[in-house]
N, CA, C and O atoms as CSV, one atom per row, in Angstrom:
chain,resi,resn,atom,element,x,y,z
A,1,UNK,N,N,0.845,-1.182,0.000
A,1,UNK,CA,C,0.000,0.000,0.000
A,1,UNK,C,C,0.887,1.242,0.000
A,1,UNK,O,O,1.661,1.431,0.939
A,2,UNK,N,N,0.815,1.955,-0.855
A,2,UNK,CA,C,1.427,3.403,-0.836
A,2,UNK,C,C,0.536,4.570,-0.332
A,2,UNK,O,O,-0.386,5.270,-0.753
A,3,UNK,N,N,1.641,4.345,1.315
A,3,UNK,CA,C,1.148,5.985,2.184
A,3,UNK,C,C,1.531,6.844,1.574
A,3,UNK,O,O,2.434,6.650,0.760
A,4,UNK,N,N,0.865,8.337,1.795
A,4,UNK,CA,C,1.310,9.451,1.013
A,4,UNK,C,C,1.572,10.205,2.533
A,4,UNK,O,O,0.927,11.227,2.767
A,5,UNK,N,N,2.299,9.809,3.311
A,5,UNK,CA,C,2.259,10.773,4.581
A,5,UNK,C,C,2.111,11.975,4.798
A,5,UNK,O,O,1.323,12.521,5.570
A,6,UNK,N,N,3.322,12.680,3.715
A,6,UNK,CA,C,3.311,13.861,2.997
A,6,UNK,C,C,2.278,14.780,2.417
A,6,UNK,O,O,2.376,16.007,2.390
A,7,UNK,N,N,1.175,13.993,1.906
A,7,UNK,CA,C,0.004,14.035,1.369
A,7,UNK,C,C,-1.670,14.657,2.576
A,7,UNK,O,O,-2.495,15.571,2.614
A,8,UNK,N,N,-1.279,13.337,3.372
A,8,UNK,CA,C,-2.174,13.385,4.289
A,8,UNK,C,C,-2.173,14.549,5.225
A,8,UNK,O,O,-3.171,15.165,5.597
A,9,UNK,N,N,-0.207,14.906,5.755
A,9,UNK,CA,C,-0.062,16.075,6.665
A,9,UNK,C,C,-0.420,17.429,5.874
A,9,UNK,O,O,-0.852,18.506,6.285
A,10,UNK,N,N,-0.129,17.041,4.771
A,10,UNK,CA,C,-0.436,18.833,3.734
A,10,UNK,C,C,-2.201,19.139,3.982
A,10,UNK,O,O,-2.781,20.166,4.334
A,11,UNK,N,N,-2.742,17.710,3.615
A,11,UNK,CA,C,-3.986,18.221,3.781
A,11,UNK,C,C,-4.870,18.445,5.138
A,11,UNK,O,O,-6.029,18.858,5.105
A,12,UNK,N,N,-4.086,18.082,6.465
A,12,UNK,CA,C,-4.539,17.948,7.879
A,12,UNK,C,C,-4.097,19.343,7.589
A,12,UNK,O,O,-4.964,19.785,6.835
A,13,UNK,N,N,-3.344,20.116,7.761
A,13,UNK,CA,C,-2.581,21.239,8.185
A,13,UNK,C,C,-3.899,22.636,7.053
A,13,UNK,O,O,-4.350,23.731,7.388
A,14,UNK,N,N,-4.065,21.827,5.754
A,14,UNK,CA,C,-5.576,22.530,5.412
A,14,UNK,C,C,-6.656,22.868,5.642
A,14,UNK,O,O,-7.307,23.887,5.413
A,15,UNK,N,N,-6.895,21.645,6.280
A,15,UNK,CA,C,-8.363,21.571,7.107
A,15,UNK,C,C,-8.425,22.406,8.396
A,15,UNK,O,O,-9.363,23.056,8.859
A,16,UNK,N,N,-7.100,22.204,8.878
A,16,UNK,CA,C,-7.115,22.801,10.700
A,16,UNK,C,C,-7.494,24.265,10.203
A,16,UNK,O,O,-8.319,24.980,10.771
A,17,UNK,N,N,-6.658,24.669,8.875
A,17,UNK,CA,C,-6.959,26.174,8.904
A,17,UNK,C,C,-8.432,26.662,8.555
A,17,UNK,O,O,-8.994,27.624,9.076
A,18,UNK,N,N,-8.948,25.831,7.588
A,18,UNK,CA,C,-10.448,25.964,7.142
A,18,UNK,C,C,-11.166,25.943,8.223
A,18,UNK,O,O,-12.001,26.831,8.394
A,19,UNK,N,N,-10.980,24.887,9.207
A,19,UNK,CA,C,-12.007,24.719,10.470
A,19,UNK,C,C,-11.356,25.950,11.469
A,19,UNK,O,O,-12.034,25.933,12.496
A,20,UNK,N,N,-10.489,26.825,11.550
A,20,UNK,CA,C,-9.906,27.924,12.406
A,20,UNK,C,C,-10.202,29.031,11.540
A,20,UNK,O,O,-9.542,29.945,12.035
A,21,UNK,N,N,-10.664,29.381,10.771
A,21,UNK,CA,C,-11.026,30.398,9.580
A,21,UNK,C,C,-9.470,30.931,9.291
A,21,UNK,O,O,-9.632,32.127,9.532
A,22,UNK,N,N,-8.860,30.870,9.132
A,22,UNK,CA,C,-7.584,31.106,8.582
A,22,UNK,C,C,-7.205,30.280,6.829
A,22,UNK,O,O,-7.470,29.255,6.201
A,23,UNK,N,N,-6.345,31.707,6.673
A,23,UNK,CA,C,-6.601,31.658,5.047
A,23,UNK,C,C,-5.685,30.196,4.630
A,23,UNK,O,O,-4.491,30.021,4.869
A,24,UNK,N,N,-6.636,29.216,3.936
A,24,UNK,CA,C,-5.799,28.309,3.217
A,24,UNK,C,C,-5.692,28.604,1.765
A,24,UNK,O,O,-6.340,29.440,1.135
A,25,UNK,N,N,-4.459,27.511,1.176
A,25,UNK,CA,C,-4.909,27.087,-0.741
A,25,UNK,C,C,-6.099,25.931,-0.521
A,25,UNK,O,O,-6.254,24.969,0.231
A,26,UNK,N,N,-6.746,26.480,-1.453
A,26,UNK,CA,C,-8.113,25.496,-1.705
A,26,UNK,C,C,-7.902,24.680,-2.652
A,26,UNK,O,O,-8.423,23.566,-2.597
A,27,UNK,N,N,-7.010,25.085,-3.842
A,27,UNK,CA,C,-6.623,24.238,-4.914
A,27,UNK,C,C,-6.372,23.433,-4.815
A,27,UNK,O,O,-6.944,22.450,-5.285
A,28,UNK,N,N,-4.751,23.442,-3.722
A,28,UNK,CA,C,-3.991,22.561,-3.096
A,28,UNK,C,C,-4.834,21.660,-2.357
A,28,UNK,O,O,-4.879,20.526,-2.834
A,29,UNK,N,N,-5.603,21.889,-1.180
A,29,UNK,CA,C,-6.955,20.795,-0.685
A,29,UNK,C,C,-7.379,20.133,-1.974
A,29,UNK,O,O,-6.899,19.079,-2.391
A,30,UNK,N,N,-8.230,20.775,-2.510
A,30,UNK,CA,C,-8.614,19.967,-3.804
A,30,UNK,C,C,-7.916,19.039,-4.149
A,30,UNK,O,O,-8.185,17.874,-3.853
A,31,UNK,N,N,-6.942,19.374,-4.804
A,31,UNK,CA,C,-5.913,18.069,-5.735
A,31,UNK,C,C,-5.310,17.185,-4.303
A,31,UNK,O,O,-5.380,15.968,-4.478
A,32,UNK,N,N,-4.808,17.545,-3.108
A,32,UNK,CA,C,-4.541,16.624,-2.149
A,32,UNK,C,C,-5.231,15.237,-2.093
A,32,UNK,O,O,-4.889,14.055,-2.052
A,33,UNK,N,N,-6.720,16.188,-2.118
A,33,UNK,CA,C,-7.829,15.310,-1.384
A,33,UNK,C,C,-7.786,13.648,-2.763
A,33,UNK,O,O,-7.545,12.441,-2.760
A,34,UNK,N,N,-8.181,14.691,-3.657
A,34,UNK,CA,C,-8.295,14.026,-4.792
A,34,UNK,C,C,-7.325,12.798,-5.222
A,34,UNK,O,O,-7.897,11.812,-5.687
A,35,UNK,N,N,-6.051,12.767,-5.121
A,35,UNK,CA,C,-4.975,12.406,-5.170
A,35,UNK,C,C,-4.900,11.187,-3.971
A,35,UNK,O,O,-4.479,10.037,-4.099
A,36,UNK,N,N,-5.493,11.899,-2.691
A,36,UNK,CA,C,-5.390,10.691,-1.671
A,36,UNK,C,C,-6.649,9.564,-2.211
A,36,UNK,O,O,-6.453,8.389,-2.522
A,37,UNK,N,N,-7.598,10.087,-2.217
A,37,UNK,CA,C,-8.597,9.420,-3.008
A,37,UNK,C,C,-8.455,8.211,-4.041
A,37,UNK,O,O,-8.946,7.085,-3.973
A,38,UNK,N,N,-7.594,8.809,-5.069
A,38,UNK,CA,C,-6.942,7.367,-5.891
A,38,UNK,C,C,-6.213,6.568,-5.467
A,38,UNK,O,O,-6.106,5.351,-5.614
A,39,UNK,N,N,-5.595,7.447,-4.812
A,39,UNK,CA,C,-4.331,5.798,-4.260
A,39,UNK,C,C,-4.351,5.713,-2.576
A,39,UNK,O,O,-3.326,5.548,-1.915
A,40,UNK,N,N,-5.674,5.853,-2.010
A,40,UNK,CA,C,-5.788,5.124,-0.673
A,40,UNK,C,C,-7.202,4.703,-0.423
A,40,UNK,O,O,-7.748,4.939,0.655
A,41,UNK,N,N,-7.748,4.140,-1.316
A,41,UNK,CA,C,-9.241,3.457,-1.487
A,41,UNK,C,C,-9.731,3.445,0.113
A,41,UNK,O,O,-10.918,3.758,0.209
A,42,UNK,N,N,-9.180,3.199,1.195
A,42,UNK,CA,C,-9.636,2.882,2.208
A,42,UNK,C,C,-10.522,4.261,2.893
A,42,UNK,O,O,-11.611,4.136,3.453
A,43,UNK,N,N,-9.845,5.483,2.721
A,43,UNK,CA,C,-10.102,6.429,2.644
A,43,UNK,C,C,-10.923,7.498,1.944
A,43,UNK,O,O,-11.406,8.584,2.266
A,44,UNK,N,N,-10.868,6.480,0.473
A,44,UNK,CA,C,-11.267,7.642,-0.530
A,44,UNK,C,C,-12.456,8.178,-0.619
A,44,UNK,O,O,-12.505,9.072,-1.465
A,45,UNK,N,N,-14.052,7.837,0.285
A,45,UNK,CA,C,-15.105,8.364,0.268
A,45,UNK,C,C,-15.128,9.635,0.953
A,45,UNK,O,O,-15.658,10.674,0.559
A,46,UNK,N,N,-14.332,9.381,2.294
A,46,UNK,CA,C,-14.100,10.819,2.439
A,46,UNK,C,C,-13.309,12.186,1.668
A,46,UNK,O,O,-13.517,13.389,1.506
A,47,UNK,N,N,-12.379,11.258,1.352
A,47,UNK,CA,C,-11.325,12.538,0.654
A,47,UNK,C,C,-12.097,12.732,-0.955
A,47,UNK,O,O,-11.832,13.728,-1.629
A,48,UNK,N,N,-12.986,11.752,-1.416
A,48,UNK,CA,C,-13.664,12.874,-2.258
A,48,UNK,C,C,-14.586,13.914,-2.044
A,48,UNK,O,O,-14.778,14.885,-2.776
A,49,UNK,N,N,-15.340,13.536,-0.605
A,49,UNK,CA,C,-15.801,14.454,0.200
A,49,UNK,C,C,-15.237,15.728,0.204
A,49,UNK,O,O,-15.854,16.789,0.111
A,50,UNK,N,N,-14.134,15.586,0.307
A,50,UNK,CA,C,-13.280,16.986,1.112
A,50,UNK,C,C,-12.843,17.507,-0.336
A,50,UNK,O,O,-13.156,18.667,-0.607
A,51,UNK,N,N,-12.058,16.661,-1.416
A,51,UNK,CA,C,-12.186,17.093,-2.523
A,51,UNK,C,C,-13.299,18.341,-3.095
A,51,UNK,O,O,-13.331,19.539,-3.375
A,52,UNK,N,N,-14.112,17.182,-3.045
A,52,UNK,CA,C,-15.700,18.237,-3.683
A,52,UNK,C,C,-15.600,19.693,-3.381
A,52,UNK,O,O,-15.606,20.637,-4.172
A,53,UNK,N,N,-15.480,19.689,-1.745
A,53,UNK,CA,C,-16.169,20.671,-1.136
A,53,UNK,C,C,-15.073,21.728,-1.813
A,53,UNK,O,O,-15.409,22.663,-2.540
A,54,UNK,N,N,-13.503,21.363,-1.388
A,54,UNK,CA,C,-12.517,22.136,-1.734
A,54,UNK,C,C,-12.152,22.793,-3.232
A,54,UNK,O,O,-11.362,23.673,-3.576
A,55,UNK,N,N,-13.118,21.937,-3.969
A,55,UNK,CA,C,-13.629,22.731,-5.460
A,55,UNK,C,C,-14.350,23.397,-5.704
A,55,UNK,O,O,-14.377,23.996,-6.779
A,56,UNK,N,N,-15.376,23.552,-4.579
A,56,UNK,CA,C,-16.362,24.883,-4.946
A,56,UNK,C,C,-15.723,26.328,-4.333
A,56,UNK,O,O,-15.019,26.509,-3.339
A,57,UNK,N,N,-16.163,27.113,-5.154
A,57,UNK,CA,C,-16.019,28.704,-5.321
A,57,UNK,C,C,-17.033,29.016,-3.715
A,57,UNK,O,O,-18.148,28.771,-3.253
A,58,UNK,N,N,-15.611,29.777,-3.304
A,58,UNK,CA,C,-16.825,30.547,-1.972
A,58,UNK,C,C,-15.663,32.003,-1.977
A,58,UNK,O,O,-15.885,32.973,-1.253
């Protein structure tokens, strides 16, 4: 199984700021999420979750 550790901490360190209102990249969430999504199936319902959200315009 290929961890993306790297992957996972970029996008924890996204979220903390989204859930603290502090300015994140949304792009970067996006493609993270997305990315964890393909190559960690175990995971991937959520991280298209978080994907999604991190693609809409606000």
């Amino acid at each position: 199984m290929d961890y993306r550790l790297h992957d996972i901490s970029q996008l924890a360190q996204i979220l903390e700021a989204e859930a603290c209102g502090r300015p994140f990249d949304r792009a970067l969430g996006h493609r993270l999420a997305s990315t964890l999504a393909e190559y960690q199936p175990e995971i991937g319902n959520s991280m298209r979750q978080i994907a999604e959200r991190m693609g809409e315009r606000r």
